[in-house]
N, C-alpha and C positions, 0 to 999 in steps of 0.2 A: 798577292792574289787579287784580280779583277773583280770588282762586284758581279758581277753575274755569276762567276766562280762559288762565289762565296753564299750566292743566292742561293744556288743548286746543292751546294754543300749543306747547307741550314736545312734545308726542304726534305735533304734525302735523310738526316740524324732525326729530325722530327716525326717522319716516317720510319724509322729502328725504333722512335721509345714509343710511337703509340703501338705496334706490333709487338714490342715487350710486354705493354702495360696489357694487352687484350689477352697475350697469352699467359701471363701472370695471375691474374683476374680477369676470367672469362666469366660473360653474364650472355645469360638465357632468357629468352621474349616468353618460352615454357610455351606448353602446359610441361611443367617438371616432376617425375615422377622419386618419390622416395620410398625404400622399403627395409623391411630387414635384413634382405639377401643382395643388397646393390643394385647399381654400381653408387647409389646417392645412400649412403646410409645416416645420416643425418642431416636433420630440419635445418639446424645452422646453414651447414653446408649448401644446402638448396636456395636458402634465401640470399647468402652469399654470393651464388652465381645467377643469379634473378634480377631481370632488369624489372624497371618499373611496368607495371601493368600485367606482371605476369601470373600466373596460375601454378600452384603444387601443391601434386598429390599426392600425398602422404596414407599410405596405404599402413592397415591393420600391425600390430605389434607394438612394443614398447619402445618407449625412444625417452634415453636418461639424461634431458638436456634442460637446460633455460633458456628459454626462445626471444631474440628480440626483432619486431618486423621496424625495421629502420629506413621502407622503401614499401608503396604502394601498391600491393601483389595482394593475391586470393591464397590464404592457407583453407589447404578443404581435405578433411579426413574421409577416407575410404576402409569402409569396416571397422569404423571406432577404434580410431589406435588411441595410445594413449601417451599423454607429453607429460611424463613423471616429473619434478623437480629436484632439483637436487639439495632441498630441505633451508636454500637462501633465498632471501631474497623473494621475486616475482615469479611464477613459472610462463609467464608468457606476457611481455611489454610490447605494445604499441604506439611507437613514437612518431609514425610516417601517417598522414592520411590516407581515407579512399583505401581503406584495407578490410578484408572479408576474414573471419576467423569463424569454420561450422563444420562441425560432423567429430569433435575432438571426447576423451575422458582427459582431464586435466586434473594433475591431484598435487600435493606437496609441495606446499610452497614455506616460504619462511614462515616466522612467526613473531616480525618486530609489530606490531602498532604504527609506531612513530615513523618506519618507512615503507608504510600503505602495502606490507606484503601482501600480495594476492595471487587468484588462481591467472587475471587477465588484469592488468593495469594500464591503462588508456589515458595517453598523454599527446590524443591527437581526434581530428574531428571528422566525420563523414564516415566512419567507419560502422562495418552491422558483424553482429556477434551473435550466431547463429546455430540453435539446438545443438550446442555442448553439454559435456556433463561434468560440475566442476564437485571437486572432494577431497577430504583432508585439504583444506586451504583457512588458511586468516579471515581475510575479505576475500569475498568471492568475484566481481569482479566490481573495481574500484576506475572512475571516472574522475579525472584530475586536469581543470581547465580544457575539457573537450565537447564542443558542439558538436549539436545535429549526428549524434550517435543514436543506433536502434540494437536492442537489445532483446531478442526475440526466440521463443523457444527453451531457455536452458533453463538446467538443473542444477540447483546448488544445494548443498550441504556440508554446513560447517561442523566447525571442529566441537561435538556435544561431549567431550569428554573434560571440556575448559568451563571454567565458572565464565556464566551468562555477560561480567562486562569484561572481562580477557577475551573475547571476541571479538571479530569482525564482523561488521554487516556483512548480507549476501550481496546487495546491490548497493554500496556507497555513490550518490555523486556529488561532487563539491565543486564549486563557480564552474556548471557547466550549463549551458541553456539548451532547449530542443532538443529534448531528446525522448526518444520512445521505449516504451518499456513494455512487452507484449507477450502474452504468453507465457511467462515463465515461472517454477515451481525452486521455491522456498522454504527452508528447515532448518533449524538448530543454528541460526545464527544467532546475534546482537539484536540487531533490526534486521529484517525486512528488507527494507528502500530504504535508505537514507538519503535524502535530499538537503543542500545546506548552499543559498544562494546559486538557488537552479532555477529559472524561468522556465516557462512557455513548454511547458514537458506535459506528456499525457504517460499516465500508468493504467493500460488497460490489460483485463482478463488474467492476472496472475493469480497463483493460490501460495500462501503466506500462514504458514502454520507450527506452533511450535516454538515461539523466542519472545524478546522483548517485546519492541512493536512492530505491527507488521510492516507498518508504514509508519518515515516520522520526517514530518516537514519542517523545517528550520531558515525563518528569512527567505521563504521561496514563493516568489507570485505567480498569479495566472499559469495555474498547473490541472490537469485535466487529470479524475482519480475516476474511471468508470468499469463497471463491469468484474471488480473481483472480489476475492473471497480470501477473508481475514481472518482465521478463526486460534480458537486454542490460543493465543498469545495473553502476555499481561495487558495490552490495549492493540485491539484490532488498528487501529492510526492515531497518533498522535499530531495532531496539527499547530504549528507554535509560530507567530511575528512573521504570519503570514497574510496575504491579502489575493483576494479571487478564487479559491479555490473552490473548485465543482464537485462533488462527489453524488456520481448518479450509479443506480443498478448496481449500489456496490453489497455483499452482503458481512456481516459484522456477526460473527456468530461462537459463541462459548470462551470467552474471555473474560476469563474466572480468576479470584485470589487477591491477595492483599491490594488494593488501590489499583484495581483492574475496571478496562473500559472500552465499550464497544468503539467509541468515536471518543476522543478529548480534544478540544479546542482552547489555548493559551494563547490570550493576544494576538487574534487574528479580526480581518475585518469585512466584510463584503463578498463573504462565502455561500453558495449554494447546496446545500443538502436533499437531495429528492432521489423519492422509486427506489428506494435502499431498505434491506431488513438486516434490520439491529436485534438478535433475538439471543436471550442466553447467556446476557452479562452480567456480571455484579452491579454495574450501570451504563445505560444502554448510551447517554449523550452528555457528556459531562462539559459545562460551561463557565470558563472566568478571562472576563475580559474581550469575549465574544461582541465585535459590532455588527451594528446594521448588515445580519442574516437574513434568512433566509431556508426557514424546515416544513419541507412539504413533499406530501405523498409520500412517506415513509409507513414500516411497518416495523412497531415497537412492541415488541413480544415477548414475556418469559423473561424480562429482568430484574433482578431485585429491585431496582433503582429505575424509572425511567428515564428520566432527568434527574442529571443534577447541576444545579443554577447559580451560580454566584453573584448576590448582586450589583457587582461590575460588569454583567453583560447585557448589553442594555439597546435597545433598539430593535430587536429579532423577532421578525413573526414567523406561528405557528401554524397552520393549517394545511388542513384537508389529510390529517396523520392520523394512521392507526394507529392505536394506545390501548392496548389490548393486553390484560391478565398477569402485567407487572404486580410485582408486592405492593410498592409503593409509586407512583405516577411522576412523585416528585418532590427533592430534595433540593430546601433553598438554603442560601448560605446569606444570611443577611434576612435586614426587615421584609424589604420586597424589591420588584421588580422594575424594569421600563419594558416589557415586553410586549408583543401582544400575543394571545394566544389563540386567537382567531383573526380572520379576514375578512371586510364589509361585509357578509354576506352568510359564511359560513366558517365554523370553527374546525375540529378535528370530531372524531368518534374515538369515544371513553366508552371501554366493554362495563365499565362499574356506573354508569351513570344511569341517575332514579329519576331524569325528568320523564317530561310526556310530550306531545307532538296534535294538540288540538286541531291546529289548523292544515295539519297533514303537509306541511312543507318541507319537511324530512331534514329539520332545525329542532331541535326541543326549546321549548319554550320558558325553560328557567336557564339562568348559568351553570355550567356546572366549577362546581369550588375545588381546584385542583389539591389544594394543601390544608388538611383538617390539623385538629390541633396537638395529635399523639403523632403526626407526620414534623410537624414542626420541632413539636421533643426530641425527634430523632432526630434531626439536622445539628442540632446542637449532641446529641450524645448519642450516634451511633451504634452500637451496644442497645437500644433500645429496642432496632430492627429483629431481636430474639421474639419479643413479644407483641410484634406486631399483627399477628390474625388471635392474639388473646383474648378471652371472654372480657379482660377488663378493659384493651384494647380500644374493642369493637363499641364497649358502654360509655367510654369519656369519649369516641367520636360520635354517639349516635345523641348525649347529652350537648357538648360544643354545636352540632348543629338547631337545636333548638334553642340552644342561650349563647352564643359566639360571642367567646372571648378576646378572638384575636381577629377580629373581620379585616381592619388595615393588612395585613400582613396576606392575606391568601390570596393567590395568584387565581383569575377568572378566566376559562373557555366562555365569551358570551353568545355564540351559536354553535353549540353543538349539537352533532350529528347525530343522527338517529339509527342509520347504519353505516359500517363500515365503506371505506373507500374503495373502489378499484385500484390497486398495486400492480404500476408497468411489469408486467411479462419479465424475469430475468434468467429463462432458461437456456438462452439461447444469450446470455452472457457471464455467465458462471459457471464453473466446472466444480461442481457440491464433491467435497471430500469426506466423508465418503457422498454418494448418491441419495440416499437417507435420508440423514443427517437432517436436510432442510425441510425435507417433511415433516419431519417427525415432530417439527413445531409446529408447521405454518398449518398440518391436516386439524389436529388436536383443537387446537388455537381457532380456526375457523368455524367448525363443528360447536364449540362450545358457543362461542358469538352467535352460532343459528339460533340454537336451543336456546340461550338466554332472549334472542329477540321476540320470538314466538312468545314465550313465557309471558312477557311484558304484555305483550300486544295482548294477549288472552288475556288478562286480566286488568286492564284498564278498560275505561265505560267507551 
């Protein structure tokens, strides 16, 4: 056979198998349409014939499959259909980039731990996950070594029929960085957010209600926590062996119960706290091992506890914070502090403080002594906070302040305020569950700081 023969022969068998392999497996540019009634009646099927970049639409009904997108295309539900599981496993993995998953109910997924079942499992980067509604699932949706994901809109609720650590988070992410978290409502999981060596990620405007912690940082820097609402859980966020963290206009509200805490901070270092109300906790900021901080323009409201300070957390100032109508202001855990609890110039407003303001600079002009000496008893034996507004209470602090016992040991505001702070606007960055809810402290709460400031004024010379 002559080579050109044989050239033409080669050309024309390689043209037979790519015409077999097209019509074998045939892929679609799309948009592709899937539904109950055909001709595409399952999800697999569609993705299978989907080339990269394509679009399917997955129209209303039930579809009893586990979905893998293994190729960069838009899955986009029309009339809420729903991607049931078939009770293994993952009910919907992402392993391709540059892929769209919104408009889904996603329910039943496995139920191992150990291999990250979830409602959406994400093993890839660029990808946005977009107002679904996930239920009956483990983890709701789990991020595993994936950047620059956005997570925007959905609904998760787990599995409330399982004890609180047989669960999964709603949002686990683990070594993944940049990534946005927006929008979205949380219940009846583990945690919240789970972040665990995640960078450069913002969590804004979710509402988080109902589980462990709403929020819990683990080893994650420079992460952006703004604009949401924590409530009902054992610690509105836990923060741990972390460094940068911002948390602004966030709200921390009725996280209540055994070693319950509006904000907890565990060895982390060069954090921002501001414009945030902490109202409603067992303890409203709980601190060990806390560095060189940063608590300002806060509104500390209605907690048993306002602080509580370990003296391992050392370098953090306090100013320009409401500190309003808490039981106790503040529980230390140790002799004393390295704190400061004021700024050159001005400190915070304490609703309990008995100075006065001579010179009208809207400073009072003594310190106020954050930690009397029946507040100290209590640090050491908790159990004592029963009889804290007690007649005999009220008699060993009103003695202590005229003969002080323990003066080394009490923590000093040395400009404080005379009235309350202006607190940034955060209506228009929280979504209050119910609508109430936040008034119902912050009206009460305000009103009473009028009437007591009045009070004072009338009757001093």
């Amino acid at each position: 056979m002559q080579p050109g023969e044989m050239s033409r022969r080669g050309q024309h068998l390689g043209g037979v198998l790519v015409l077999y392999l097209a019509i074998s497996t045939p892929l679609f540019a799309g948009p592709l349409t899937v539904s109950s009634d055909g001709p595409i009646t399952s999800i697999a099927k569609a993705i299978a014939m989907a080339k990269p970049g394509a679009v399917i639409e997955v129209h209303g009904g039930i579809y009893r499959e586990n979905v893998l997108l293994d190729r960069s295309i838009q899955l986009v539900g029309i009339g809420r259909p729903v991607i049931q599981g078939t009770g293994q496993a993952s009910v919907v993995t992402i392993t391709a980039d540059r892929c769209v998953v919104r408009g889904f109910v996603i329910e039943h997924s496995g139920g191992m731990l150990v291999n990250e079942d979830s409602g959406i499992l994400v093993k890839s980067s660029d990808n946005r996950i977009e107002n679904n509604e996930l239920r009956d699932v483990l983890f709701g949706i789990y991020l595993l070594h994936a950047d620059r994901n956005e997570i925007v809109g959905n609904t998760i609720v787990g599995r409330s029929y399982l004890d609180i650590g047989d669960r999964g988070s709603g949002i686990h992410i683990w070594n993944s960085s940049y990534i946005m978290l927006e929008r979205n409502l949380i219940s009846e999981a583990r945690d919240g957010v789970y972040l665990q060596n995640a960078y450069h990620s913002q969590v804004r405007e979710n509402r988080v209600h109902h589980l462990r912690y709403g929020l819990h940082y683990m080893f994650s820097d420079d992460n952006d926590l703004e604009g949401n609402e924590f409530s009902d859980d054992v610690a509105g966020a836990a923060i741990m062996y972390s460094k940068r963290i911002r948390l602004r206009r966030n709200a921390f509200l009725h996280n209540r119960g055994f070693a319950s805490y509006g904000v907890l901070f565990q060895s982390d270092q060069n954090c921002r706290i501001e414009d945030n109300i902490i109202a409603d906790n067992a303890v409203g900021i709980f601190m060990e091992a806390l560095l060189d901080s940063e608590v300002t323009g806060n509104l500390v409201a209605g907690n048993d506890v306002a602080f509580k300070v370990f003296s391992s957390a050392t370098g953090n100032r306090f100013e320009k914070n409401n500190i309003v109508e808490n039981l106790s202001p503040l529980e230390l855990v140790g002799r004393q502090t390295e704190n400061a609890w004021n700024g050159p110039v001005s400190g915070n407003y304490w609703s309990d403080y008995e100075g006065f303001d001579l010179d009208g600079d809207g400073v009072g002009d003594l310190p106020y002594r954050i930690q009397n000496i029946f507040e100290h008893m209590e640090a050491e034996m908790p159990l004592l906070r029963l009889y804290l507004f007690s007649p005999a209470a009220q008699s060993l602090a009103m003695a202590e302040r005229g003969f002080p016992l323990f003066q080394e040991q009490h923590e000093a505001d040395k400009h404080p305020l005379m009235k309350p702070v202006a607190i940034a606007s955060m209506r228009s960055h929280v979504r209050v569950r119910p609508a109430i809810s936040l008034l119902s402290i912050i009206v009460p709460t305000l009103l009473l700081v009028f009437a007591t400031t009045v009070f004072r004024m009338g009757t001093r010379p």
